[in-house]
GUTIMAR-227658 format. One record per residue: residue number from 1; residue in three letters; chain; x, y, z negated of N, C-alpha, C in turn. Coordinates in Angstrom, 1 decimal. Example, Ala and Ser with C-alpha at 12.3 -4.5 7.8 and 13.67 -1.06 7.14 Angstrom:
BEGIN
[1,'ala','A',[13.2,-5.7,-7.8],[12.3,-4.5,-7.8],[13.2,-3.3,-7.8]]
[2,'ser','A',[12.8,-2.2,-7.1],[13.7,-1.1,-7.1],[12.9,0.0,-7.9]]
This chain:
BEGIN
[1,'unk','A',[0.8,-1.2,0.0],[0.0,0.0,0.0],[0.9,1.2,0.0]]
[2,'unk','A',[0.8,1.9,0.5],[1.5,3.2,1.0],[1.1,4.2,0.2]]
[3,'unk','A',[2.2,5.1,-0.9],[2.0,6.1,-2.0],[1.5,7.3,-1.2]]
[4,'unk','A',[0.0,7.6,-2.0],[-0.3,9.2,-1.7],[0.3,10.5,-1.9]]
[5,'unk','A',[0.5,11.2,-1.0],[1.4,12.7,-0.9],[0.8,13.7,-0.6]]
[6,'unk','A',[1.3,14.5,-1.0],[0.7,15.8,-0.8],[2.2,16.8,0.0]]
[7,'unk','A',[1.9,17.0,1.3],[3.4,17.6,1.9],[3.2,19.3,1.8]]
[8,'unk','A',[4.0,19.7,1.8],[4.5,20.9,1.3],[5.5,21.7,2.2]]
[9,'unk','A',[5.3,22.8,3.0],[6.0,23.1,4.7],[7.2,23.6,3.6]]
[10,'unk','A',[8.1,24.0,4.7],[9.5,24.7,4.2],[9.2,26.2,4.0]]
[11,'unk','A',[8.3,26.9,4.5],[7.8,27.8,3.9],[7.4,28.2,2.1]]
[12,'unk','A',[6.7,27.3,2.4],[5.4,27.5,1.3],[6.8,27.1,0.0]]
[13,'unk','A',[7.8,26.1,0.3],[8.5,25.3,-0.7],[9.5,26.3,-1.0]]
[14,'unk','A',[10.3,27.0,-0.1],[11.2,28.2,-0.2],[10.6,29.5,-1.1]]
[15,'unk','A',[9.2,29.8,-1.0],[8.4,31.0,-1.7],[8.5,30.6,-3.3]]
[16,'unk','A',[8.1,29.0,-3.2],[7.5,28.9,-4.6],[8.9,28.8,-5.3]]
[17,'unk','A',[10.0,28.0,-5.0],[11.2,28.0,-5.6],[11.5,29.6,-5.7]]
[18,'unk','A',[11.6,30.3,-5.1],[11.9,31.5,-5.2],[11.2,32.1,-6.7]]
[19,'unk','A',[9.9,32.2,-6.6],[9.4,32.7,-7.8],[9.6,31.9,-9.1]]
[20,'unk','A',[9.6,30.3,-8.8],[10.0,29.8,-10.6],[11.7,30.1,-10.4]]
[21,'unk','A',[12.5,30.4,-10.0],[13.7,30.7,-9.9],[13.2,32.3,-10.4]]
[22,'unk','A',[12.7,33.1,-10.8],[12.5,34.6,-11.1],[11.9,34.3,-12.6]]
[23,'unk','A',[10.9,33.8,-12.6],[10.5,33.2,-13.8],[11.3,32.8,-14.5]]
[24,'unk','A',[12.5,31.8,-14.6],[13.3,31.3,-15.3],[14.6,32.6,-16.0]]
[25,'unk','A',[14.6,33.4,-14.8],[16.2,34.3,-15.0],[15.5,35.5,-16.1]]
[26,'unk','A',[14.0,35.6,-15.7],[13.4,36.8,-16.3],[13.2,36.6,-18.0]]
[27,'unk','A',[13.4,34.8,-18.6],[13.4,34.9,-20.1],[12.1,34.4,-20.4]]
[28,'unk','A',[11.3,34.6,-19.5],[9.9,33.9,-19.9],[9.7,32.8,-20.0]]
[29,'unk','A',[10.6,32.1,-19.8],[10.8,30.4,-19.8],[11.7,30.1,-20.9]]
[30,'unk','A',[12.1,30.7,-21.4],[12.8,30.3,-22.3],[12.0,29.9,-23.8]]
[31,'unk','A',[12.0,28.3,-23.5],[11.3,27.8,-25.1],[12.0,26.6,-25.5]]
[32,'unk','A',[11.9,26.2,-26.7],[12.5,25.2,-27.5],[12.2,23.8,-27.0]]
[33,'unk','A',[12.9,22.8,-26.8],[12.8,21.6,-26.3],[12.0,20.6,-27.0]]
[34,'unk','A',[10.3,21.2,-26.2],[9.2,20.2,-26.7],[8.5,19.2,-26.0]]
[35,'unk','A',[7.4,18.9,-25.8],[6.5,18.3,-25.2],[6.4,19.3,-24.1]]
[36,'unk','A',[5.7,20.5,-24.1],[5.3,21.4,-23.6],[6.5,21.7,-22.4]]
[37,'unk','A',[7.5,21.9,-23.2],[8.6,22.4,-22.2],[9.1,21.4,-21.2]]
[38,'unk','A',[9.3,20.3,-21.8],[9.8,19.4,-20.4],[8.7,18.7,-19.8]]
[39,'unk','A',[7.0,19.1,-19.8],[6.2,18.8,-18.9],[6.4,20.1,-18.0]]
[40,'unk','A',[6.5,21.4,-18.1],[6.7,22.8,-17.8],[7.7,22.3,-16.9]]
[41,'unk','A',[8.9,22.0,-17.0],[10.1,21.9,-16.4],[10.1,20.7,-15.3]]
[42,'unk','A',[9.3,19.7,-15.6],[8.9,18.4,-14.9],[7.8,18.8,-13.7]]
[43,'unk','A',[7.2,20.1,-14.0],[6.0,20.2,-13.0],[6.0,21.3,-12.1]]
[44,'unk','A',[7.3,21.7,-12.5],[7.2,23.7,-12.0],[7.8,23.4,-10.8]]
[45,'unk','A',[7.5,23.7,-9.6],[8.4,23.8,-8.1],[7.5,23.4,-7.5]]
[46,'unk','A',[7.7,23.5,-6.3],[6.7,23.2,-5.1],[6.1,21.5,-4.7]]
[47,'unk','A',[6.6,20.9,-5.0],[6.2,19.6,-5.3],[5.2,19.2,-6.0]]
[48,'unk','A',[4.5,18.0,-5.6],[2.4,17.7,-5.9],[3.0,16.5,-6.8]]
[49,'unk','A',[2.5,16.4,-7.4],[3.0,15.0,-8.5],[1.4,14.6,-9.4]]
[50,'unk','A',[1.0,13.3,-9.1],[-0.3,12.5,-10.1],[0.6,12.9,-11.5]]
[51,'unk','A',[-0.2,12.8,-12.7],[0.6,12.1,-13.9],[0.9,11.4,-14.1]]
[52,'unk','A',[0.9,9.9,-13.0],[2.2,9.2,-13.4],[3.6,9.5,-13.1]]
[53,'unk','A',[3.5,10.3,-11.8],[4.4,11.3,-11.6],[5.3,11.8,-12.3]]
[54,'unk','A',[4.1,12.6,-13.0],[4.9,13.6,-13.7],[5.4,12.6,-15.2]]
[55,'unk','A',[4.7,11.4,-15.6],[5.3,10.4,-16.5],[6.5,10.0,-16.5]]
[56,'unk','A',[6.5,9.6,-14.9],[8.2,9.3,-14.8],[9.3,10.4,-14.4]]
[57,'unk','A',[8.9,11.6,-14.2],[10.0,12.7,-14.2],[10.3,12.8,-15.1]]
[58,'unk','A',[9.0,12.9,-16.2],[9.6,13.7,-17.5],[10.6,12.8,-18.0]]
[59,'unk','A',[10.6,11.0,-18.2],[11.0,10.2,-18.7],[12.5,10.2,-17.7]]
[60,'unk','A',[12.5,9.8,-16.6],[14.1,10.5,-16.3],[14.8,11.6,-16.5]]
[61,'unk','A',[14.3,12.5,-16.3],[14.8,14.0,-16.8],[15.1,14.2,-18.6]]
[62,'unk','A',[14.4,13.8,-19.6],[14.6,14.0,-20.4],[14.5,12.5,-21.4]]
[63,'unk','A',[14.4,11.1,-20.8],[14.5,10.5,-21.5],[13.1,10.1,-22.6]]
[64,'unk','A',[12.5,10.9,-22.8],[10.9,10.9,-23.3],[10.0,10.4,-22.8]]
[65,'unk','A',[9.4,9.0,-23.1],[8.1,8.3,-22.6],[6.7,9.1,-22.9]]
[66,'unk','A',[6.6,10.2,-22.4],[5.2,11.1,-22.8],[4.1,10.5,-22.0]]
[67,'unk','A',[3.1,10.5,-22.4],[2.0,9.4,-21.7],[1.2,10.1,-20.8]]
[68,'unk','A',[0.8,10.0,-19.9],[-0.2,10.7,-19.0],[-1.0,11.6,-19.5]]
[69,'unk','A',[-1.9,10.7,-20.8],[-2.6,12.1,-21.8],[-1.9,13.2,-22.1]]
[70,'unk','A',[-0.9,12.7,-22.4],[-0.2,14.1,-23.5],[0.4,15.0,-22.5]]
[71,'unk','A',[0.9,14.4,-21.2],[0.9,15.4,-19.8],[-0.1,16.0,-19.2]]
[72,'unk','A',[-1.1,15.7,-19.2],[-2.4,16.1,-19.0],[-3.1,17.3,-20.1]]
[73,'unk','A',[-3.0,17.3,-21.4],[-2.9,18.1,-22.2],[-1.7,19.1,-22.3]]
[74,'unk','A',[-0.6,18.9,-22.4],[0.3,20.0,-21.7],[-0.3,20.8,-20.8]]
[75,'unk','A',[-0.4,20.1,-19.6],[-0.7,21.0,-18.4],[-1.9,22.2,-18.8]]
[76,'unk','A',[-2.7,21.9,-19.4],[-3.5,22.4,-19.9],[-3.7,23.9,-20.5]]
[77,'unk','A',[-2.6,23.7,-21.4],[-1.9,24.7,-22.4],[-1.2,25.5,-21.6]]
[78,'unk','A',[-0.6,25.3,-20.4],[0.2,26.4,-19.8],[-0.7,27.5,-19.2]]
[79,'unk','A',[-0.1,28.5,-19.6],[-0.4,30.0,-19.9],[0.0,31.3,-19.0]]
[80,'unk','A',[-0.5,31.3,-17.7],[0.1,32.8,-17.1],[0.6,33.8,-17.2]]
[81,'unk','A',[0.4,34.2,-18.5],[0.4,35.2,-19.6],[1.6,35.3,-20.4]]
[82,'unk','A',[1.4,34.0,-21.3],[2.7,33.4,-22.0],[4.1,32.8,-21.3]]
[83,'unk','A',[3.7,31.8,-19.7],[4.7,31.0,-20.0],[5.2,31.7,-18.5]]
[84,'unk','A',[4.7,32.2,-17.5],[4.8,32.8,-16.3],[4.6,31.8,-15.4]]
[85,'unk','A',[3.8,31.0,-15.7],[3.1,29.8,-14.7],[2.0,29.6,-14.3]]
[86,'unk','A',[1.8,29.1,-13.2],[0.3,29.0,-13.2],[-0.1,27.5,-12.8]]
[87,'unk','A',[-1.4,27.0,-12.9],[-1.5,25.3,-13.0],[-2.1,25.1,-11.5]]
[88,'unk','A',[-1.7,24.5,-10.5],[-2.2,24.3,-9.0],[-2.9,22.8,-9.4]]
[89,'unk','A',[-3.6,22.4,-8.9],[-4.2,21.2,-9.1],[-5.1,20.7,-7.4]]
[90,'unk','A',[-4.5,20.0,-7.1],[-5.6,19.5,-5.6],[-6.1,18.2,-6.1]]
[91,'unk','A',[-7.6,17.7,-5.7],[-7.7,16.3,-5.4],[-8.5,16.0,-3.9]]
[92,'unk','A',[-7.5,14.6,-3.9],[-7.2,14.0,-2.6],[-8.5,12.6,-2.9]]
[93,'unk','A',[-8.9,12.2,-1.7],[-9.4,11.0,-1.5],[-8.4,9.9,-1.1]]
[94,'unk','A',[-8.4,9.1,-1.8],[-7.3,8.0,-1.3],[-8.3,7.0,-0.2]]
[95,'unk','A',[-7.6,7.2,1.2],[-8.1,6.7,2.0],[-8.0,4.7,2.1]]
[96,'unk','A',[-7.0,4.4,1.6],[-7.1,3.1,1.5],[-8.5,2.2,-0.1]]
[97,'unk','A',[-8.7,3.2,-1.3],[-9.4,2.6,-2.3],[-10.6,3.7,-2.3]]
[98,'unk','A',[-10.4,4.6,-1.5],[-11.9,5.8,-1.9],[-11.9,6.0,-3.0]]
[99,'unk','A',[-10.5,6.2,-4.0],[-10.8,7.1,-4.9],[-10.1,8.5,-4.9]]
[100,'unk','A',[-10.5,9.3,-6.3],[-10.0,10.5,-6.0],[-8.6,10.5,-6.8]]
[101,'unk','A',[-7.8,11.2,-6.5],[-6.2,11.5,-6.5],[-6.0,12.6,-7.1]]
[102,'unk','A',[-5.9,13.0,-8.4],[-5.5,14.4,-8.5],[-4.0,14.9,-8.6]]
[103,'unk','A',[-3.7,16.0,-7.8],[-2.2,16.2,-8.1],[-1.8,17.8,-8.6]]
[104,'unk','A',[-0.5,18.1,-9.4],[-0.8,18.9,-10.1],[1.1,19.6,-9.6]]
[105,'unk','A',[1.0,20.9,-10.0],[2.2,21.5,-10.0],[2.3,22.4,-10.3]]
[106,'unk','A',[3.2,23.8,-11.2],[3.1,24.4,-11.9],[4.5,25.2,-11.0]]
[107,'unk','A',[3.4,27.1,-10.5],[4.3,27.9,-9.5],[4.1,29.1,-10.2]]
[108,'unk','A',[4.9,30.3,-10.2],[4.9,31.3,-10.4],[3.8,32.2,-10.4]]
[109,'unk','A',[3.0,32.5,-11.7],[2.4,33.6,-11.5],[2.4,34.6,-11.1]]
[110,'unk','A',[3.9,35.2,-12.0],[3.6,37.1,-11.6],[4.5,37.2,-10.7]]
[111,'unk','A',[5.4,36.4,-10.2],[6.5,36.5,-8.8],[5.7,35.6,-7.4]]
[112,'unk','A',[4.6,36.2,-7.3],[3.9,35.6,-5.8],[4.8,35.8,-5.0]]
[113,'unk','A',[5.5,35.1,-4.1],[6.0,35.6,-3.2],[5.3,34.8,-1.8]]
[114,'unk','A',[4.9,35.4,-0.8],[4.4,35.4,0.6],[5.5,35.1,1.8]]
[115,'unk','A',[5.1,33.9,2.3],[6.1,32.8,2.8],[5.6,34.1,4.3]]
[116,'unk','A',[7.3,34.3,5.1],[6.8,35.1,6.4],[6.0,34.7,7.6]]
């Protein structure tokens, strides 16, 4: 069975990196190494990730088996305001089982930047 994706042009991937790259240098990102933070850090960039996804990023990246719920609740908590992120969420029909697919990623709020 063939993994569901969500593609992302060189445009659109160049803008969003740009702004969590502004996000990051500007201090707003700067938090203590929690749950919160390395789902934050696991989800931010132009890349579409399910929560098991984002299960296994956070767990290679940081080593922490955090469970789908408690990523799912993270995502939740993140904050425009507070954290300079914002929560993208698509869902997909998976054409092989007819179910739905949700995928999630976390891009720059106050640094939009407009792919040319």
């Amino acid at each position: 069975m063939k993994k569901l994706r969500l593609e992302v042009d060189e445009f659109e991937r160049a803008a969003i990196n740009e702004g969590v790259r502004k996000v990051i240098l500007s201090g707003d990102f700067n938090r203590p190494n929690s749950q919160l933070y390395r789902v934050m850090h696991a989800a931010m960039g132009p890349t579409w990730y399910t929560l098991r996804d984002l299960e296994l990023v956070v767990l290679n990246m940081f080593g922490h088996a955090d469970t789908q719920a408690a990523i799912s609740a993270r995502l939740r908590e993140v904050d425009p305001v507070v954290h300079g992120l914002r929560k993208d969420k698509r869902m997909v029909k998976d054409p092989d089982s007819g179910k739905q697919v949700w995928f999630y990623r976390l891009v720059a709020a106050k640094y939009e930047v407009k792919a040319a």
